[in-house]
MARPA-199196 format. One record per residue (C-alpha): residue number from 1; x, y, z. Coordinates in steps of 0.02 Angstrom, whole numbers. Last residue first. Example, Ala and Ser with C-alpha at 12.3 -4.5 7.8 and 13.67 -1.06 7.14 Angstrom:
# residues 2
<2,<684,-53,357>>
<1,<615,-225,390>>
This chain:
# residues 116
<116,<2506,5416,5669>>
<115,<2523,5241,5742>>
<114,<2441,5131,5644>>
<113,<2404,4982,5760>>
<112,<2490,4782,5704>>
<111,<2540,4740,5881>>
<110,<2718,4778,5855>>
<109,<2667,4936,5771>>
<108,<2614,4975,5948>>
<107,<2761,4899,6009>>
<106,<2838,5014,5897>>
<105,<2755,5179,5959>>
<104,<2752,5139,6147>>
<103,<2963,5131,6110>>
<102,<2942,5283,6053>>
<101,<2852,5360,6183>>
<100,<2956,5311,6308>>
<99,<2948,5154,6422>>
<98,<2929,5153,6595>>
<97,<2894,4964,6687>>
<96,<2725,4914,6786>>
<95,<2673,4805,6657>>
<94,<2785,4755,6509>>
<93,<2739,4551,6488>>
<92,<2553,4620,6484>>
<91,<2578,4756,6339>>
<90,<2730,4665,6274>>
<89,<2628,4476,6217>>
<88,<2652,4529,6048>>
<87,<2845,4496,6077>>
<86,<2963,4638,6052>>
<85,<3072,4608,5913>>
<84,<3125,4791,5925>>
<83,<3148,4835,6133>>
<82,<3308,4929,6120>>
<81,<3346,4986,6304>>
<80,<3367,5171,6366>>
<79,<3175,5196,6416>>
<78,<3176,5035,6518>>
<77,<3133,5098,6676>>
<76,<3075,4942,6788>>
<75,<2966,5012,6925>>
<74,<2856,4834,6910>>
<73,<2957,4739,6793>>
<72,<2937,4568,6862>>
<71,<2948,4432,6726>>
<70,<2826,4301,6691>>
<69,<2844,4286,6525>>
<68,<3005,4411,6450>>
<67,<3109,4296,6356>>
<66,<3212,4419,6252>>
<65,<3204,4436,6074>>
<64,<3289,4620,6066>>
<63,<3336,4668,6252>>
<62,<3475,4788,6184>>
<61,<3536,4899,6321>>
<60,<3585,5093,6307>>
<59,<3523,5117,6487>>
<58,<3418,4995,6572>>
<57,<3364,5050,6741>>
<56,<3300,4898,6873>>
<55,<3142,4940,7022>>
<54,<3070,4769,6984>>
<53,<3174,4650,6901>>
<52,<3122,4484,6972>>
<51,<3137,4354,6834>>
<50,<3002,4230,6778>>
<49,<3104,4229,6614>>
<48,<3235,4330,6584>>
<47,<3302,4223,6442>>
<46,<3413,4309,6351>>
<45,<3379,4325,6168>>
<44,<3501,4493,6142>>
<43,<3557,4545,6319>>
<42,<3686,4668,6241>>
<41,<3740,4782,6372>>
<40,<3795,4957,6387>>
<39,<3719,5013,6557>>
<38,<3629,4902,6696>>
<37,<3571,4972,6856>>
<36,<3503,4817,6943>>
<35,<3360,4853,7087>>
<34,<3282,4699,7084>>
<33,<3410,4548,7020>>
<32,<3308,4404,7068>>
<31,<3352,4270,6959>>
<30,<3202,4165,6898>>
<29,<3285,4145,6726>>
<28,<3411,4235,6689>>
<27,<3490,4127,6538>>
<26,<3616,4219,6426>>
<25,<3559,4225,6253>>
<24,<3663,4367,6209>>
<23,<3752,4428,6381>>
<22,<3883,4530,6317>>
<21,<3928,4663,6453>>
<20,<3975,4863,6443>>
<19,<3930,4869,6617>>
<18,<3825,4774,6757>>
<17,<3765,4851,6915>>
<16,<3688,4754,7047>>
<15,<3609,4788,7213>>
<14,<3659,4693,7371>>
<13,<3515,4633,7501>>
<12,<3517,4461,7462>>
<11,<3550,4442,7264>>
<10,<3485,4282,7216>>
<9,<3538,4188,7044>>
<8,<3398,4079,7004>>
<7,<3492,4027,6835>>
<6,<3635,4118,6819>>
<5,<3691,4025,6644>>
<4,<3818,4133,6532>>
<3,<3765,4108,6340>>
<2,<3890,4249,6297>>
<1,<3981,4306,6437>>
């Protein structure tokens, strides 16, 4: 599914799960996928921007590069994701979501703090 385009996909009153998927540089934007459990993915540079994914799990995702502006994370738990490349703009772009305290540490480092 690499470079897959669900643009504004809507998901009325289901909940998603996606597995063991390849969705580098796949374009999310303004989907509305709250709720999605998603395990073993690659979403390398996708575009998730302005998308709703309050409430979602990562676990053992890669969301390196990813287009994160204007994204809904609120409830988000995205302690099993790999955030490296993070954007400096992660503090605001992240709001609302769990992270661990790893991932606080390289966003930190991210940001240019010495995290000791």
């Amino acid at each position: 599914m690499v470079g897959v385009d669900l643009t504004s996909l809507r998901g009325l009153a289901m909940t998603f799960t996606i597995e063991d998927c390849n969705l580098h540089l796949a374009n999310l934007a303004e989907a509305r996928l709250r709720g999605l459990r998603i395990t073993g993915s690659d979403l390398t540079e996708a575009d998730l921007h302005r998308t709703d994914l309050r409430d979602a799990v990562f676990e053992d995702c890669v969301l390196r590069g990813v287009e994160l502006s204007e994204t809904r994370l609120q409830g988000a738990d995205l302690r099993g994701a790999d955030l490296g490349g993070i954007s400096t703009n992660a503090p605001r772009q992240l709001r609302g979501a769990t992270i661990s305290p790893e991932q606080a540490a390289e966003i930190c480092r991210a940001l240019g703090m010495n995290v000791l």
